[in-house]
C-alpha positions as CSV (number, residue, x, y, z in Angstrom):
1,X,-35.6,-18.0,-30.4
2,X,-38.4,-16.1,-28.9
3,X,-36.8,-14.9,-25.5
4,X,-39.9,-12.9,-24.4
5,X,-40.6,-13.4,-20.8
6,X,-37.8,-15.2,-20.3
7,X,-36.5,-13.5,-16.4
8,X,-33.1,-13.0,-16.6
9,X,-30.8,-12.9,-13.2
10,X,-29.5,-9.8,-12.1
11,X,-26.1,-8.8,-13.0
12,X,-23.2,-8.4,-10.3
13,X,-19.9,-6.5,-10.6
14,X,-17.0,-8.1,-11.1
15,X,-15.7,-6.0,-7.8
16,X,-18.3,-6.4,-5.1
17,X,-20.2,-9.4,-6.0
18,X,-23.1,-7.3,-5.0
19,X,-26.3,-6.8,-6.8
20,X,-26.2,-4.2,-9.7
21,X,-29.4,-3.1,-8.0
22,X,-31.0,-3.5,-4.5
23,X,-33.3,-6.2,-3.3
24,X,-36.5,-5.0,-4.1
25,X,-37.6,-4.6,0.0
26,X,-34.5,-1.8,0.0
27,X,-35.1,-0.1,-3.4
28,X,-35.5,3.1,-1.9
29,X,-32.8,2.1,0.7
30,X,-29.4,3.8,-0.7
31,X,-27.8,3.3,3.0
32,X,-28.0,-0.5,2.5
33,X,-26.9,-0.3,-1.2
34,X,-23.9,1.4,0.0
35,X,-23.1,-0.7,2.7
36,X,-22.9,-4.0,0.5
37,X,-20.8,-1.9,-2.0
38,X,-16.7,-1.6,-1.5
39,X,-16.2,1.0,-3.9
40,X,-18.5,3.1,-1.6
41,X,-17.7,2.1,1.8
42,X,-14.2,2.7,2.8
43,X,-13.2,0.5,5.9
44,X,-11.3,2.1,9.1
45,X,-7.4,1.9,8.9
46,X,-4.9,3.8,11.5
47,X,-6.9,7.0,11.8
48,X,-9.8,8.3,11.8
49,X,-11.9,11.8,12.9
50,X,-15.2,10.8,15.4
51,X,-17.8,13.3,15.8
52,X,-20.4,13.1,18.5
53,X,-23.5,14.9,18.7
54,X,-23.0,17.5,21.6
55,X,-20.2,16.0,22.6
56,X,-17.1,17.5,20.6
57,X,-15.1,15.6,18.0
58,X,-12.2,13.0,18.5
59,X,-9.0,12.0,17.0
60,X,-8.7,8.2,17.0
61,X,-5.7,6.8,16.4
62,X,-5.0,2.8,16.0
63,X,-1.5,2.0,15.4
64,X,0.5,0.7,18.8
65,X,3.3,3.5,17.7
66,X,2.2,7.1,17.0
67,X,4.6,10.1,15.9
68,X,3.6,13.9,17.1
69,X,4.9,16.7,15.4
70,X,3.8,19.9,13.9
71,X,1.2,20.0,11.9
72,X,2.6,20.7,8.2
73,X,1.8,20.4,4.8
74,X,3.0,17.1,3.1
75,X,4.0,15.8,6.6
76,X,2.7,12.3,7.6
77,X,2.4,12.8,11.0
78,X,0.3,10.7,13.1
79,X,-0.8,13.6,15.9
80,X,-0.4,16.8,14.5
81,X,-0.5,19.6,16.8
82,X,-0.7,23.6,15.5
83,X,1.8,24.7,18.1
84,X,6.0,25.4,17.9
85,X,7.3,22.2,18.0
86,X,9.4,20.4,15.5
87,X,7.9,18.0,12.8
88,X,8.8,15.2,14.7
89,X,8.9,15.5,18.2
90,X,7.8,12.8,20.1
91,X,7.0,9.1,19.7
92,X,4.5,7.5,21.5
93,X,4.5,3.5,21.8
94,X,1.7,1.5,23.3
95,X,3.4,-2.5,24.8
96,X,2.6,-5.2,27.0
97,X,-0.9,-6.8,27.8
98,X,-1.9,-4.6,30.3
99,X,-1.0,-1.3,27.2
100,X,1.9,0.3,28.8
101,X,2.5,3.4,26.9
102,X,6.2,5.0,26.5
103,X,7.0,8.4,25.2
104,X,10.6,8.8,23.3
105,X,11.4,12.3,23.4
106,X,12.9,13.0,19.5
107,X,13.1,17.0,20.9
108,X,12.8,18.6,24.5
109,X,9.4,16.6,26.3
110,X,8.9,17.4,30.1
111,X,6.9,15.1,31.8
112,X,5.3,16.6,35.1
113,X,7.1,19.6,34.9
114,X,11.0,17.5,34.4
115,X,12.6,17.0,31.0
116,X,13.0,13.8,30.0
117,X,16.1,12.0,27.9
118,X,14.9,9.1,27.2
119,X,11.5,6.8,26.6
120,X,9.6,6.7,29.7
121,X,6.6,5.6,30.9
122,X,3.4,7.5,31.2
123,X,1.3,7.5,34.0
124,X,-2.5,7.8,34.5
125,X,-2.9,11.7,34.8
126,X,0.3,12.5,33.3
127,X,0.9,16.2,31.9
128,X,2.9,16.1,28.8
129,X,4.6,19.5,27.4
130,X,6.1,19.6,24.0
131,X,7.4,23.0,23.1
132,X,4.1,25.2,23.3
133,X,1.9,22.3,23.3
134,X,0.2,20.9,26.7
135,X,-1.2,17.7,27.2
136,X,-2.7,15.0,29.8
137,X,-2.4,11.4,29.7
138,X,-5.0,9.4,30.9
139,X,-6.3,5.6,31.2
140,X,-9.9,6.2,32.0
141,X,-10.7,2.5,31.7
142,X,-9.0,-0.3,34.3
143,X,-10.0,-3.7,31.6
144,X,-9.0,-1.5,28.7
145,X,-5.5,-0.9,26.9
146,X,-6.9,2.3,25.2
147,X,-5.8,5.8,26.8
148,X,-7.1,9.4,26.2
149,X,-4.7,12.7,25.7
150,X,-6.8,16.0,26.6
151,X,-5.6,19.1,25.0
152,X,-4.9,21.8,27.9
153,X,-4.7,25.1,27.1
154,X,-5.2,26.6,23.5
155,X,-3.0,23.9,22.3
156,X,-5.1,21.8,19.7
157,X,-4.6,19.2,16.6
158,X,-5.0,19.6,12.8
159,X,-7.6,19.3,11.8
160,X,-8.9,20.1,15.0
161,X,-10.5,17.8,17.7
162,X,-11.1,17.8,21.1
163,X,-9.0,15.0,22.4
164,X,-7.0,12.7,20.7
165,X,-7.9,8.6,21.8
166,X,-5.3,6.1,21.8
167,X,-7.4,3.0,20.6
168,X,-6.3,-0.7,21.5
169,X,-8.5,-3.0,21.7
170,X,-11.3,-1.2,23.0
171,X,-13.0,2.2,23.1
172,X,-16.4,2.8,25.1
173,X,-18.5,5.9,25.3
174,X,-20.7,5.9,27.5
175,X,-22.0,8.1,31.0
176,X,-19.4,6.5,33.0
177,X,-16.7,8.4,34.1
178,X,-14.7,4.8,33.5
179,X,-15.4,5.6,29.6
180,X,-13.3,6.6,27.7
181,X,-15.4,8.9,26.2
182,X,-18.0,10.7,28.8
183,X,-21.6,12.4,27.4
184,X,-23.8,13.4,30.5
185,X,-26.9,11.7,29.5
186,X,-29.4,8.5,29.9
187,X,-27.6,4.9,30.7
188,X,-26.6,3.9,27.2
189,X,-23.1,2.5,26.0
190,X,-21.7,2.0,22.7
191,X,-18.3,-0.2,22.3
192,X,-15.8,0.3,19.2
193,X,-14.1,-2.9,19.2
194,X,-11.3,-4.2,16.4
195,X,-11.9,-7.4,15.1
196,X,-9.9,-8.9,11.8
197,X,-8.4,-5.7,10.5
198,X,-12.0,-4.1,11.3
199,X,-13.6,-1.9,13.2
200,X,-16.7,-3.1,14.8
201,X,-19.3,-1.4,17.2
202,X,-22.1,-2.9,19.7
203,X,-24.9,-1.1,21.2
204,X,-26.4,-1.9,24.5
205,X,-29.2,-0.5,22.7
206,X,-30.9,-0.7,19.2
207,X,-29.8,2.2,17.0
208,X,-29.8,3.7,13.1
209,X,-26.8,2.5,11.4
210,X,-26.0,4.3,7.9
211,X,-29.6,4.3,7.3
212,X,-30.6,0.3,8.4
213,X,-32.6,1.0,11.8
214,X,-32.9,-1.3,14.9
215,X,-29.7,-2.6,15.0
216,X,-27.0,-3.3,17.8
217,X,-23.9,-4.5,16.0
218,X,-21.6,-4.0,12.9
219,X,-19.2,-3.1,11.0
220,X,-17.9,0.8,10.7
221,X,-16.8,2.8,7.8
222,X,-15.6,5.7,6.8
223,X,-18.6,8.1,7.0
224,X,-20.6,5.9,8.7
225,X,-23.8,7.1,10.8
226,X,-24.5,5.5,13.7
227,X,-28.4,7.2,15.2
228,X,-29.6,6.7,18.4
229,X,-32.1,8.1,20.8
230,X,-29.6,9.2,23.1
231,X,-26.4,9.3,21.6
232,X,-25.1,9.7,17.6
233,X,-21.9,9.6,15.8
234,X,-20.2,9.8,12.7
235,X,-16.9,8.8,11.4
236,X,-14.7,10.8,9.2
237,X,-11.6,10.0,7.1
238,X,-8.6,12.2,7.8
């Protein structure tokens, strides 16, 4: 049979149910290509680096019940800190509706300058010392479960970031001092959000999103891009 001319359909992968090749109006698009396609695009689970442009870079952490410890080869450790402290030193658990958050000491914790003996309950403004390591508790936003520890002194995480963010339901950046991540710019917000396992963002404002322009909403992966006029960020796998 004379098959010439005959168009075939395009073929998908088993995997992805995606088209083997882009639409023809993104051809040249790889950023959309790679957002239809699994095997590229990793999606957020329990922690993850964010780095914003002239901002500094954040450890986000999702789980309701975090371990900190020293940071170590081969340890899993959910905040690790490069300072004397034992590889498991403290647990921190996040309950309740309004995100109550309780620190079990598993070595010596002080908590405003007293040592603790058993789980207690953090309060907005809260300095927190484990061993050599300093740091402040804070719950920057009232409608928000998510809470903020700020590094004081030369203690610091690794790999290193700035602060680490205790992410609940919620996680705004913004100019607000409310948010719970502050830039000293033009009236803009961006909201992480979790939805269905995911993690989702929305933009008060239209930005570049791994490539796809004008948009206000979607889904984040690992290493995605999200461009804007007056604020940008990446995400980063630990």
């Amino acid at each position: 049979m004379n098959t010439t001319g005959i168009k075939r359909p395009l073929a998908f992968t088993n995997s992805t149910r995606v088209p083997a090749v882009p639409p023809k109006k993104f051809a040249t698009n790889y950023a959309y290509f790679s957002r239809t396609n699994k095997k590229i695009m990793k999606a957020v689970s329990d922690r993850f680096l964010m780095w914003i442009d002239a901002v500094g870079g954040y450890l986000v952490c999702l789980n309701n019940q975090l371990t900190i410890g020293q940071a170590r080869p081969g340890l899993n450790i959910d905040i690790p800190l490069a300072a004397d402290i034992t590889s498991k030193h403290a647990r921190l658990k996040r309950q309740g509706k309004e995100g109550d958050y309780i620190i079990e000491p598993l070595s010596e914790v002080m908590v405003q300058n007293k040592r603790i003996q058993s789980p207690t309950l953090l309060h907005d403004g809260d300095l927190i010392c484990l061993g050599t390591a300093q740091l402040q508790f804070t719950k920057p936003h009232p409608l928000s479960a998510s809470a903020r520890l700020d590094l004081i002194g030369g203690s610091r995480t690794n790999p290193y970031a700035d602060a680490i963010l205790l992410m609940s339901d919620t996680l705004i950046i913004g100019n607000n001092l409310a948010n719970h991540v502050v830039y000293h710019g033009e009236d803009h917000q961006i909201v992480l959000y979790q939805q269905d396992g995911k993690l989702h963002y929305r933009s008060d404002q239209q930005v570049n999103l791994d490539g796809v322009t004008n948009q206000t909403a979607g889904e984040l992966f690992y290493g995605s891009q999200v461009k804007g006029e007056r604020i940008s960020f990446s995400l980063e796998q630990v």
